[in-house]
PDB file as gemmi writes it, atoms N, CA and C in Angstrom:
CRYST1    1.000    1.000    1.000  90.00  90.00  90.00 P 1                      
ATOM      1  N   UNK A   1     141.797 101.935  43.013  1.00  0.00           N  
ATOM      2  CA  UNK A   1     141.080 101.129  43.975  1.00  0.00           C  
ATOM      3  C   UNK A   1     140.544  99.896  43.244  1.00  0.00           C  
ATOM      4  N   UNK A   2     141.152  98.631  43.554  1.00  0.00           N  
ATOM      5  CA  UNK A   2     140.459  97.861  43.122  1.00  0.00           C  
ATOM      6  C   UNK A   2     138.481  96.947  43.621  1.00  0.00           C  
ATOM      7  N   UNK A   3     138.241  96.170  42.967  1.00  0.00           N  
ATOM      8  CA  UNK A   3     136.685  95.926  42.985  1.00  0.00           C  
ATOM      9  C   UNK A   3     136.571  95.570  44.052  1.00  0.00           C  
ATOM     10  N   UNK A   4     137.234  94.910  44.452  1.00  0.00           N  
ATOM     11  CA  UNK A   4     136.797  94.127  46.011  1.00  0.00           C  
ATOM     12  C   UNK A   4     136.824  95.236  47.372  1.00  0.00           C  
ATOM     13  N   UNK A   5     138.098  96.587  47.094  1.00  0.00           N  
ATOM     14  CA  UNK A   5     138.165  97.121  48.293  1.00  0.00           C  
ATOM     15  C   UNK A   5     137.090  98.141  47.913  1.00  0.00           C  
ATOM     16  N   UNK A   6     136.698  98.810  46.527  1.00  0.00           N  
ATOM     17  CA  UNK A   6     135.993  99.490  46.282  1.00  0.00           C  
ATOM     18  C   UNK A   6     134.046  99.002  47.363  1.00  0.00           C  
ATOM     19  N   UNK A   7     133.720  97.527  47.009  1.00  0.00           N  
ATOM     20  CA  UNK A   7     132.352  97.440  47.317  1.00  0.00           C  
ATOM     21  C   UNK A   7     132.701  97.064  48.690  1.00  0.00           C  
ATOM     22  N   UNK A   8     133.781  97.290  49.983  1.00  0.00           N  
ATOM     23  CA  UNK A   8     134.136  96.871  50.937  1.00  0.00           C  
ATOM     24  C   UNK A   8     133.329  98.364  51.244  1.00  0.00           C  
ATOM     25  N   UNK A   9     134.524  99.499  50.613  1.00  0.00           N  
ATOM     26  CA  UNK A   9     134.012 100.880  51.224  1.00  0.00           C  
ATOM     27  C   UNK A   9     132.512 101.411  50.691  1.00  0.00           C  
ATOM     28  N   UNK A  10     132.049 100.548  50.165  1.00  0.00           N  
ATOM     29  CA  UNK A  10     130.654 100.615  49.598  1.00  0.00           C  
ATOM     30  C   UNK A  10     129.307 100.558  50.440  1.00  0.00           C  
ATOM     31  N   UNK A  11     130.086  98.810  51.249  1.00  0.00           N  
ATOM     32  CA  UNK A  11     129.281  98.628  52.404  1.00  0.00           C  
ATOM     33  C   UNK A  11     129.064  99.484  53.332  1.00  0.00           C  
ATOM     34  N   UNK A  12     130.517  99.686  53.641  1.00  0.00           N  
ATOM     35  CA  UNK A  12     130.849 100.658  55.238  1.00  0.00           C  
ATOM     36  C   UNK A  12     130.153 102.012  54.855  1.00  0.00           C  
ATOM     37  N   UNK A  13     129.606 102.539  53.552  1.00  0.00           N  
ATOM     38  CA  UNK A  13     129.112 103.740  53.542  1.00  0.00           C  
ATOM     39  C   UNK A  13     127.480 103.519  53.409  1.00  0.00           C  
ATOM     40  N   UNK A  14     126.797 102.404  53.593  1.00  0.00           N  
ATOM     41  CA  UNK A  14     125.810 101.683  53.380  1.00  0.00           C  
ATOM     42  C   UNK A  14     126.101 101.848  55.128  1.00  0.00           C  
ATOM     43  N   UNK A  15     126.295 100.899  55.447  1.00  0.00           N  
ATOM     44  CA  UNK A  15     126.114 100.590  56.951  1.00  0.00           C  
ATOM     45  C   UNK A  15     126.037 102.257  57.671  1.00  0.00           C  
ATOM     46  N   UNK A  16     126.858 102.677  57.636  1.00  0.00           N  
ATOM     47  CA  UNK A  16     127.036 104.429  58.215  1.00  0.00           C  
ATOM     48  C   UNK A  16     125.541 105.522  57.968  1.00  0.00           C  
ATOM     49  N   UNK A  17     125.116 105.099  56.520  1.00  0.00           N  
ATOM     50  CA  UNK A  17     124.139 105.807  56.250  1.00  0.00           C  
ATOM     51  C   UNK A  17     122.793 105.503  56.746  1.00  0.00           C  
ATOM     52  N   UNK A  18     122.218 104.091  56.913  1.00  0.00           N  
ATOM     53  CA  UNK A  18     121.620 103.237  57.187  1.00  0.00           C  
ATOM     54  C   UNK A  18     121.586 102.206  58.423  1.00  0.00           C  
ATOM     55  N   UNK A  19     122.345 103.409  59.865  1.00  0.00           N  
ATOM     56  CA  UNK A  19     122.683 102.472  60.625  1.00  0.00           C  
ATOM     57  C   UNK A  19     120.865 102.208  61.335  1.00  0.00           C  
ATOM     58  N   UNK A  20     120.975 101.201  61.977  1.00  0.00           N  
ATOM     59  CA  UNK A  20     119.995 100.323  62.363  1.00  0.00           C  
ATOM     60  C   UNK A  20     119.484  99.220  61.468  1.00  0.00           C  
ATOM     61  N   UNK A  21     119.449  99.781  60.276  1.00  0.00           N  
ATOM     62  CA  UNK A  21     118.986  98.992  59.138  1.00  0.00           C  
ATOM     63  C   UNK A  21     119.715  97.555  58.643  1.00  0.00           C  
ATOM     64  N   UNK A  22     118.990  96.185  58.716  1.00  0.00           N  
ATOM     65  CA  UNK A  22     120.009  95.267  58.702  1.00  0.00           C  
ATOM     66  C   UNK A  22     120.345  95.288  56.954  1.00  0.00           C  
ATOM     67  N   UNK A  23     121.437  94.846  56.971  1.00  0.00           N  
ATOM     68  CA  UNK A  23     122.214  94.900  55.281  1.00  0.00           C  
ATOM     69  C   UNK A  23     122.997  93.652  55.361  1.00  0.00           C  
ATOM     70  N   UNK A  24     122.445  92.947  54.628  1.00  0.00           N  
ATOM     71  CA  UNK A  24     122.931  91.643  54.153  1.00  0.00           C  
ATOM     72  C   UNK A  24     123.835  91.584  52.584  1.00  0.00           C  
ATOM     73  N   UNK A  25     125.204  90.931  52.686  1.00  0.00           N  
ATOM     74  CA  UNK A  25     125.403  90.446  51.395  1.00  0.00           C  
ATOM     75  C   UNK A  25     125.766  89.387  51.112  1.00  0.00           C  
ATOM     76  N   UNK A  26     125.571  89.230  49.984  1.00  0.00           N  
ATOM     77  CA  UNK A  26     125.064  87.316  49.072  1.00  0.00           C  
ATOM     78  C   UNK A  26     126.621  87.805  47.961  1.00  0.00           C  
ATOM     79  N   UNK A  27     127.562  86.911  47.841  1.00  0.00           N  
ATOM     80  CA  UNK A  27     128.437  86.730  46.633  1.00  0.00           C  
ATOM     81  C   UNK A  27     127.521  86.127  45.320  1.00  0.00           C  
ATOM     82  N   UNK A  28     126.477  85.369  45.764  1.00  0.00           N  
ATOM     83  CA  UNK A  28     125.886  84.655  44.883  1.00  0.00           C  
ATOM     84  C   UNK A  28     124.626  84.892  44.621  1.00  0.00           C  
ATOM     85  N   UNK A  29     123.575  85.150  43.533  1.00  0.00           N  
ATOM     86  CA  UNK A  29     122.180  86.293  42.964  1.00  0.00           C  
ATOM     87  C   UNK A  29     121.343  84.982  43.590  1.00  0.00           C  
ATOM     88  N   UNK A  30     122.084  83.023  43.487  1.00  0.00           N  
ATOM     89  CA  UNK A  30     120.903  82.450  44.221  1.00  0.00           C  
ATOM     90  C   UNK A  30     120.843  82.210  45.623  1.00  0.00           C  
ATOM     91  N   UNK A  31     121.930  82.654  46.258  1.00  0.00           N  
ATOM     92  CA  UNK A  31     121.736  82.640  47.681  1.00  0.00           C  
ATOM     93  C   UNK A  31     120.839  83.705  48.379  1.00  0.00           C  
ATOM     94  N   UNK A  32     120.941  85.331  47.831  1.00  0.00           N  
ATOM     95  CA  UNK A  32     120.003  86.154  47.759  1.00  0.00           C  
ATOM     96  C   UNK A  32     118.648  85.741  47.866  1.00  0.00           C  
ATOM     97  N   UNK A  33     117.991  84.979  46.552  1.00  0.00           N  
ATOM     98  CA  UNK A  33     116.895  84.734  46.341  1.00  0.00           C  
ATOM     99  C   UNK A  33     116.335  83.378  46.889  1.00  0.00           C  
ATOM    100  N   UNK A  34     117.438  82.816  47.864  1.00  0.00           N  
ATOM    101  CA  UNK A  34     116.914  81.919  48.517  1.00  0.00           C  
ATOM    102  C   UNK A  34     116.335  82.341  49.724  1.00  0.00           C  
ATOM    103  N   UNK A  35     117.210  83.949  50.441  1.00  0.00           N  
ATOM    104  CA  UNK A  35     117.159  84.214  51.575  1.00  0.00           C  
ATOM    105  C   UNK A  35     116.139  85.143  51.611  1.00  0.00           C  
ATOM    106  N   UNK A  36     115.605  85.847  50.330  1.00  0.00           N  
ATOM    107  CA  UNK A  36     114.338  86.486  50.338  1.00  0.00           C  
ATOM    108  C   UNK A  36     113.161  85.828  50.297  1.00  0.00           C  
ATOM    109  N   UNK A  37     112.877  84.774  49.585  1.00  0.00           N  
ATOM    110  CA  UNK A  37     112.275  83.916  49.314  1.00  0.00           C  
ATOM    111  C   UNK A  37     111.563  83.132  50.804  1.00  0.00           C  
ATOM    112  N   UNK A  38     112.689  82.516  51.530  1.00  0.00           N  
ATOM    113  CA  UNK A  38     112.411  81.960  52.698  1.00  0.00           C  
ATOM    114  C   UNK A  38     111.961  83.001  53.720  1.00  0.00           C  
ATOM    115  N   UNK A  39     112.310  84.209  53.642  1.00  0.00           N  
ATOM    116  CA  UNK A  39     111.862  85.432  54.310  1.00  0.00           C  
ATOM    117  C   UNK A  39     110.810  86.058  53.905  1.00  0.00           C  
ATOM    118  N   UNK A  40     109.946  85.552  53.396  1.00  0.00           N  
ATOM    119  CA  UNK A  40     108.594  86.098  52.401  1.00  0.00           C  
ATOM    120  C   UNK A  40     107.294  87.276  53.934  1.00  0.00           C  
ATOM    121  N   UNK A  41     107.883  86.942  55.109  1.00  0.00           N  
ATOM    122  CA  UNK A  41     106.761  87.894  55.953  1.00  0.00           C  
ATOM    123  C   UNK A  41     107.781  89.170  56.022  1.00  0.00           C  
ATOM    124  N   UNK A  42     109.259  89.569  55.770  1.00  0.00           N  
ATOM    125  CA  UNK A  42     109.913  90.679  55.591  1.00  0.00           C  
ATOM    126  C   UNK A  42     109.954  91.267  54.422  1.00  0.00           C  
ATOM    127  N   UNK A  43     110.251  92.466  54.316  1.00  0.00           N  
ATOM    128  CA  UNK A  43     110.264  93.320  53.213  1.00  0.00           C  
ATOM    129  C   UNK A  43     111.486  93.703  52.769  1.00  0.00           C  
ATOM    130  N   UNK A  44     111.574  93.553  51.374  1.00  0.00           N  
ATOM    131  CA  UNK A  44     112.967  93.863  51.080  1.00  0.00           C  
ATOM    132  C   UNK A  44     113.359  94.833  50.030  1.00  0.00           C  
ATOM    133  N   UNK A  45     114.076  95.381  50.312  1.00  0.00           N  
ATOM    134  CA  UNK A  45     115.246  96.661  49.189  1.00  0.00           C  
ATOM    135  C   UNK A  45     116.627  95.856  48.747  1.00  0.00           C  
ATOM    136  N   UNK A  46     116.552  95.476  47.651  1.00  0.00           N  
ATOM    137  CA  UNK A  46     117.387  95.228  47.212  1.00  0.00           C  
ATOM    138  C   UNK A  46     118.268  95.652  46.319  1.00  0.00           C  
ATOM    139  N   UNK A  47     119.762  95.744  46.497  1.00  0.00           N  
ATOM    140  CA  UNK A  47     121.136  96.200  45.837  1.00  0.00           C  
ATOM    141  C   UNK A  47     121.774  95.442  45.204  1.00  0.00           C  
ATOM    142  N   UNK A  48     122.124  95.510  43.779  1.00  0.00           N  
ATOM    143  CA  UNK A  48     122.504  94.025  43.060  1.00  0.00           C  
ATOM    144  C   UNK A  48     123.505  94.720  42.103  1.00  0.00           C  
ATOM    145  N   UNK A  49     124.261  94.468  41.606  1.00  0.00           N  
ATOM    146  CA  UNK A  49     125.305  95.053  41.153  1.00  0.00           C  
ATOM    147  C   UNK A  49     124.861  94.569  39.720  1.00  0.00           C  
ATOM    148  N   UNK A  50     125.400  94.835  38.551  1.00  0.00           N  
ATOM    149  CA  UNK A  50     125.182  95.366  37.302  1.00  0.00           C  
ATOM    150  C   UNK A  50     125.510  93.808  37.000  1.00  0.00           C  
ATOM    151  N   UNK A  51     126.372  92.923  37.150  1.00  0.00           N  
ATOM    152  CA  UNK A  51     126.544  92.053  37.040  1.00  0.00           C  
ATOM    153  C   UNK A  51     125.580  90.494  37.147  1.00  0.00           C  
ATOM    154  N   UNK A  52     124.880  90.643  38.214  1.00  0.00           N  
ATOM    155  CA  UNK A  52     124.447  90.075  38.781  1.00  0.00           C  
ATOM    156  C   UNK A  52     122.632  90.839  38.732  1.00  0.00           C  
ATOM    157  N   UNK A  53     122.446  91.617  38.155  1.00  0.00           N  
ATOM    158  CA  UNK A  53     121.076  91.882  37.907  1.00  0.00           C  
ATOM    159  C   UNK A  53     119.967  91.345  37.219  1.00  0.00           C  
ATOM    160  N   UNK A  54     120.021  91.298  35.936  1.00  0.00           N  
ATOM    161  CA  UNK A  54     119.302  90.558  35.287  1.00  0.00           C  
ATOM    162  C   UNK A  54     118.858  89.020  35.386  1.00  0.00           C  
ATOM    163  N   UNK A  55     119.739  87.965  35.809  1.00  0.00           N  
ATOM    164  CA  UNK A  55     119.664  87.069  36.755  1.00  0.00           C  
ATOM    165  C   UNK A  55     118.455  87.377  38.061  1.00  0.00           C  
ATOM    166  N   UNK A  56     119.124  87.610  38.988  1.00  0.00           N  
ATOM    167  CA  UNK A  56     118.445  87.653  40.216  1.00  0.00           C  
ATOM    168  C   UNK A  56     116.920  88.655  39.980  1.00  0.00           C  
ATOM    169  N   UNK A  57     116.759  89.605  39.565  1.00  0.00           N  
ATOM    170  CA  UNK A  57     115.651  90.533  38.616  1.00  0.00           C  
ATOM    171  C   UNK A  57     114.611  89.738  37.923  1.00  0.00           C  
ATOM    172  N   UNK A  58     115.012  89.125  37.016  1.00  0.00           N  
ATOM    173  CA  UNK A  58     114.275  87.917  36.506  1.00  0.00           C  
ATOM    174  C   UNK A  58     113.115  87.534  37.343  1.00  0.00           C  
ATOM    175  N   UNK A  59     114.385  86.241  38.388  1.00  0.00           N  
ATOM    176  CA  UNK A  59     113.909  85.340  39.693  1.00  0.00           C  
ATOM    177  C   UNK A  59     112.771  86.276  40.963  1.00  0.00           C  
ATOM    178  N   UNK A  60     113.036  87.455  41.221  1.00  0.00           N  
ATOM    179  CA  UNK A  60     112.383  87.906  42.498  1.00  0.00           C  
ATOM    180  C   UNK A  60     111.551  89.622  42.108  1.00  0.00           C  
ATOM    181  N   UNK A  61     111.872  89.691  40.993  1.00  0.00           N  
ATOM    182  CA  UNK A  61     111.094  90.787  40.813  1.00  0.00           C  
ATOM    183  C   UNK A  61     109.359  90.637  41.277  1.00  0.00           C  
ATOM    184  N   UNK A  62     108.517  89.833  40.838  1.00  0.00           N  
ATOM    185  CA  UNK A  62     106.916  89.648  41.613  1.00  0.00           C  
ATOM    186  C   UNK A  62     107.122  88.987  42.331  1.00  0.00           C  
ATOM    187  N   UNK A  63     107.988  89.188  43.306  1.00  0.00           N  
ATOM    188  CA  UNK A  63     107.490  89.004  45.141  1.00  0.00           C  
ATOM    189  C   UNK A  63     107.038  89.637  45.776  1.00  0.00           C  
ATOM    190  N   UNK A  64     106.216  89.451  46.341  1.00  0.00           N  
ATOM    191  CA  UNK A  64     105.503  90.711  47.013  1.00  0.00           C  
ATOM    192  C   UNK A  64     106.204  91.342  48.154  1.00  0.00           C  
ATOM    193  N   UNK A  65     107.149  90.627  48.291  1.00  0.00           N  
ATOM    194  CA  UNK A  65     108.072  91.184  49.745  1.00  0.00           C  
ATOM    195  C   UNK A  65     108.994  91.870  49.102  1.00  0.00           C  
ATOM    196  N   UNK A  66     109.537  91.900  47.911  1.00  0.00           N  
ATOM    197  CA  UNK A  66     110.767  93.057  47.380  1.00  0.00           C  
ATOM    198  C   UNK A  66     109.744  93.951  47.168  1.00  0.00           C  
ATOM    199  N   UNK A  67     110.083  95.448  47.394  1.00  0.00           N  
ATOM    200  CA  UNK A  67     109.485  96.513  47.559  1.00  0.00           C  
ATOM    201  C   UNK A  67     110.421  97.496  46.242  1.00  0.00           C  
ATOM    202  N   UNK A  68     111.459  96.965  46.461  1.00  0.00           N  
ATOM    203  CA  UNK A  68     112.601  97.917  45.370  1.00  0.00           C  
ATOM    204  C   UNK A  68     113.481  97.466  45.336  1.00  0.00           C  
ATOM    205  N   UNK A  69     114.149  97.406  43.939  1.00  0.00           N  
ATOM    206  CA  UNK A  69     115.503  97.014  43.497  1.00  0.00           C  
ATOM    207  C   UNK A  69     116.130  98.268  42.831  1.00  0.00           C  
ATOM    208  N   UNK A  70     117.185  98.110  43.393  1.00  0.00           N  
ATOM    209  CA  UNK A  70     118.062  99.224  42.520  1.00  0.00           C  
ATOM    210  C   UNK A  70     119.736  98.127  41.969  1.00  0.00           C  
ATOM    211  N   UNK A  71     120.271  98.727  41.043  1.00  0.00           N  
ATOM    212  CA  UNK A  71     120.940  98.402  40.427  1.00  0.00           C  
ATOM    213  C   UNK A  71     122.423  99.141  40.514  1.00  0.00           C  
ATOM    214  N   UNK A  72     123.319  98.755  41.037  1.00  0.00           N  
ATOM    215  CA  UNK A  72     124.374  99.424  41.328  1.00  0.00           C  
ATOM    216  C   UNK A  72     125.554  99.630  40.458  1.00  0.00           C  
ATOM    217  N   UNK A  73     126.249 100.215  39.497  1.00  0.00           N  
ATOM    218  CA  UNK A  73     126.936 100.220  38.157  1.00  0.00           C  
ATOM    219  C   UNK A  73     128.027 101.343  38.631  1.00  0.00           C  
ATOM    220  N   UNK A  74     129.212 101.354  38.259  1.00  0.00           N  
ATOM    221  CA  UNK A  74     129.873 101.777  37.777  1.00  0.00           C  
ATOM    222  C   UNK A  74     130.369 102.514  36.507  1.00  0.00           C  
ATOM    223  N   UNK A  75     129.185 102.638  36.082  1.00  0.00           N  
ATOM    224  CA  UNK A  75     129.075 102.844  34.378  1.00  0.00           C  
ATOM    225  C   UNK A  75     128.121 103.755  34.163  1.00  0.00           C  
ATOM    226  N   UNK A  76     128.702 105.197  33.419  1.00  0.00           N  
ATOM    227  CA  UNK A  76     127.404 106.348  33.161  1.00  0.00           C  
ATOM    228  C   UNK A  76     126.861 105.861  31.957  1.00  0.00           C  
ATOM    229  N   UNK A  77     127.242 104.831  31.069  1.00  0.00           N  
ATOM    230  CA  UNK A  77     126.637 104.608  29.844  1.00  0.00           C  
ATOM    231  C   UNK A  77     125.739 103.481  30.101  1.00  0.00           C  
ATOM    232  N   UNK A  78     125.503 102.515  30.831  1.00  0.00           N  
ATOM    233  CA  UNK A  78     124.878 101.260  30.762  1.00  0.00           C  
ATOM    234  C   UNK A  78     123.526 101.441  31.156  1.00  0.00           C  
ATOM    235  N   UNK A  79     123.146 100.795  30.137  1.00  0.00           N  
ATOM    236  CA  UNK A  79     121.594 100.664  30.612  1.00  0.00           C  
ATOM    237  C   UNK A  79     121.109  99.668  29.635  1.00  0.00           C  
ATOM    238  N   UNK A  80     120.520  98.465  30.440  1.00  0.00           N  
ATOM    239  CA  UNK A  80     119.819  97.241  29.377  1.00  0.00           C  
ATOM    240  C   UNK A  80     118.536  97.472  28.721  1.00  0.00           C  
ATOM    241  N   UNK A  81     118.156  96.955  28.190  1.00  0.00           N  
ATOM    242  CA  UNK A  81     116.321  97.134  27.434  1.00  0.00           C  
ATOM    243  C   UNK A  81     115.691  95.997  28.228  1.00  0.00           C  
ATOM    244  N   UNK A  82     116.226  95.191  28.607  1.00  0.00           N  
ATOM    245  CA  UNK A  82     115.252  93.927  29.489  1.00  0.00           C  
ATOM    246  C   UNK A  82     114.714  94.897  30.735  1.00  0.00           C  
ATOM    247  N   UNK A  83     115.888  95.853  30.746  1.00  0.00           N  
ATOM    248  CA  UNK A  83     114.696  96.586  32.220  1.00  0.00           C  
ATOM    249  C   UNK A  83     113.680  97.251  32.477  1.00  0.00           C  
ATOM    250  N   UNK A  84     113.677  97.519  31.075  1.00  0.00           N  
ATOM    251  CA  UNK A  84     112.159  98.441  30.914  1.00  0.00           C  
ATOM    252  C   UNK A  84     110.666  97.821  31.805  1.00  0.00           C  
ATOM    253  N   UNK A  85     110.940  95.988  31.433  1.00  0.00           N  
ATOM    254  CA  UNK A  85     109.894  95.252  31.746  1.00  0.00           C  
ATOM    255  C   UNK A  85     109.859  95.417  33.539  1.00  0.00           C  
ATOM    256  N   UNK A  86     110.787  95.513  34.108  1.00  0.00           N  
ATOM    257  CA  UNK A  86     110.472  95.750  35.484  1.00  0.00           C  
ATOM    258  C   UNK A  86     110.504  97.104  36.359  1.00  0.00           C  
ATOM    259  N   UNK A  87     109.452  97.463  36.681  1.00  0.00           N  
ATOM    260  CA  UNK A  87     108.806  98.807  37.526  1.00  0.00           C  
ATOM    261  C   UNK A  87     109.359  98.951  38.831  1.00  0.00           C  
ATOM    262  N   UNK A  88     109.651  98.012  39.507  1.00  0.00           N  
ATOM    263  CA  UNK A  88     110.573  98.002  40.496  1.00  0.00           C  
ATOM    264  C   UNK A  88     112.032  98.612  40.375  1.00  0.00           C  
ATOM    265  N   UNK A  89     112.232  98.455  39.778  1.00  0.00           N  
ATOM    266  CA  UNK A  89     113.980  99.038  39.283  1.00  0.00           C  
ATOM    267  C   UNK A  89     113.871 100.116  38.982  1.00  0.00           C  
ATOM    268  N   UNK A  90     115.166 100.740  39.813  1.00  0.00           N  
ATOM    269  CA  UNK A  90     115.511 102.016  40.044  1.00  0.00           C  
ATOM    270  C   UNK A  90     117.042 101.246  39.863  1.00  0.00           C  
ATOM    271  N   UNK A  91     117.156 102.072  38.003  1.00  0.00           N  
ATOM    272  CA  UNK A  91     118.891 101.858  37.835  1.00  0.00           C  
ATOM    273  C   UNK A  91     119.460 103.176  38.473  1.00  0.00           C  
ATOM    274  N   UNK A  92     120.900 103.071  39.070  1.00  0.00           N  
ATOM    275  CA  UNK A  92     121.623 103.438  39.858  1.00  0.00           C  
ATOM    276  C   UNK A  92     122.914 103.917  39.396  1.00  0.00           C  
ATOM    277  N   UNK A  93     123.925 104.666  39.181  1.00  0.00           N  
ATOM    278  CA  UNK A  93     125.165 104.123  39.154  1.00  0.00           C  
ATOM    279  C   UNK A  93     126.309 105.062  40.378  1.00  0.00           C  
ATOM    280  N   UNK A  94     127.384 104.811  40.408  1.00  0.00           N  
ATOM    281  CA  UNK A  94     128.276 105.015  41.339  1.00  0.00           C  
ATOM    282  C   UNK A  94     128.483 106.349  41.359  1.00  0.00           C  
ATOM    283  N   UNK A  95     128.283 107.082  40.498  1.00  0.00           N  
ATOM    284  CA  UNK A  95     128.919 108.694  40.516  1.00  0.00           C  
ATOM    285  C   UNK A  95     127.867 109.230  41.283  1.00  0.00           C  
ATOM    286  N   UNK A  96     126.902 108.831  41.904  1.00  0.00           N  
ATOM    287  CA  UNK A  96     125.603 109.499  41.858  1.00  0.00           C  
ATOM    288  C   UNK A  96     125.229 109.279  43.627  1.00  0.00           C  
ATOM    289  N   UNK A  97     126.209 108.962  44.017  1.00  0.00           N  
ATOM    290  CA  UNK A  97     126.480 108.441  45.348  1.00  0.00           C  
ATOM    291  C   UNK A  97     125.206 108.966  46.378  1.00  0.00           C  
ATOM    292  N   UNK A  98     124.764 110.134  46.293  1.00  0.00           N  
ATOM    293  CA  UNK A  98     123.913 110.972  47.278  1.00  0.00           C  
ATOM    294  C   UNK A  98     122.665 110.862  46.561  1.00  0.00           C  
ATOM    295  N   UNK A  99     122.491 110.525  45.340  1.00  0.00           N  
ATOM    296  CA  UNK A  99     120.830 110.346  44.931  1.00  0.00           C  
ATOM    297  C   UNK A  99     120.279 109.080  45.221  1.00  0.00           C  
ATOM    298  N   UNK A 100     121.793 108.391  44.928  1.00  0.00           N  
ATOM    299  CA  UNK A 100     121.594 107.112  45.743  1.00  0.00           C  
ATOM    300  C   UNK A 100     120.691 106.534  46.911  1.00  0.00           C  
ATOM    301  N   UNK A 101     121.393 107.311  47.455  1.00  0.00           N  
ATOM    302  CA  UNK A 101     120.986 107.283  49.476  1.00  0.00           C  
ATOM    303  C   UNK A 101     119.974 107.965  49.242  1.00  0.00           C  
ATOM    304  N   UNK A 102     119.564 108.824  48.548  1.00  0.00           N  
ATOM    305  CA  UNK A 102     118.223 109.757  48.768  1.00  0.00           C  
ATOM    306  C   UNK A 102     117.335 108.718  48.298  1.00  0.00           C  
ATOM    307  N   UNK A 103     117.236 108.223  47.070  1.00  0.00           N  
ATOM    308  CA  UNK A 103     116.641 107.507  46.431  1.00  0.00           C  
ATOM    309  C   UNK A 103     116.311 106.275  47.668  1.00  0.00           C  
ATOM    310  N   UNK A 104     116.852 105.530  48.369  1.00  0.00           N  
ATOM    311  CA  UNK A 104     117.125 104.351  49.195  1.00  0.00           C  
ATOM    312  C   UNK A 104     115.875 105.117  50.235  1.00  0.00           C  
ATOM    313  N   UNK A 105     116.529 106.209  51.040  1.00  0.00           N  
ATOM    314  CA  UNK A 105     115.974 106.738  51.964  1.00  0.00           C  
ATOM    315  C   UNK A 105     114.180 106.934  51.607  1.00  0.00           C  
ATOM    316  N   UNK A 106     114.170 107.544  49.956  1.00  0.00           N  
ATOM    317  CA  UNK A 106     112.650 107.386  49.890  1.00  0.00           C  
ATOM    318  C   UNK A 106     112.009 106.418  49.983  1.00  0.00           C  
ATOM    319  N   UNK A 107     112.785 104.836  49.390  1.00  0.00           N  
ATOM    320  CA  UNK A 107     112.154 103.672  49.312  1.00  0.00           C  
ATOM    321  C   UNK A 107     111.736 103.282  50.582  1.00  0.00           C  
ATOM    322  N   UNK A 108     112.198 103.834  51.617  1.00  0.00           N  
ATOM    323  CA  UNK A 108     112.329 102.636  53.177  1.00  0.00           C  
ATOM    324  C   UNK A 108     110.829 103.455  53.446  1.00  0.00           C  
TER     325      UNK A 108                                                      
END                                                                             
């Protein structure tokens, strides 16, 4: 399965699990943080892929409207040391599919 159809069926299991719940996605960590940013009276859970974390993490971690970030990986070995500094983050990875959603489900 390649990356693109992989986070396609990613969504659709996001949307299924979480129906009512609106789910937005950004290709880009500053379009994200433009759209949270300008949305500062909503609350947000945010999903950011391993790639694109530390970037956008940086930028929106003390907003008072992100409530939780989790970090989405493909990888049982990865884990950065810059994340220690943020309390918000809940690293994540793909094998873990149902702690996932549990984890999500506690945040909301």
């Amino acid at each position: 399965m390649d990356v693109d159809e992989e986070n396609r069926k990613t969504h659709q299991e996001l949307r299924q699990c979480f129906e009512g719940i609106q789910i937005l996605v950004f290709q880009k960590s500053s379009d994200c943080e433009e759209y949270v940013r300008r949305n500062s009276e909503k609350s947000f859970l945010i999903i950011v892929s391993r790639q694109l974390a530390q970037g956008l993490i940086d930028n929106i971690h003390n907003l008072e409207n992100v409530k939780s970030i989790y970090i989405y990986c493909r990888s049982q070995n990865w884990k950065e040391a810059w994340m220690q500094d943020f309390h918000r983050v809940t690293y994540m990875i793909h094998i873990q599919w149902s702690y996932f959603k549990s984890g999500i489900l506690y945040s909301l």
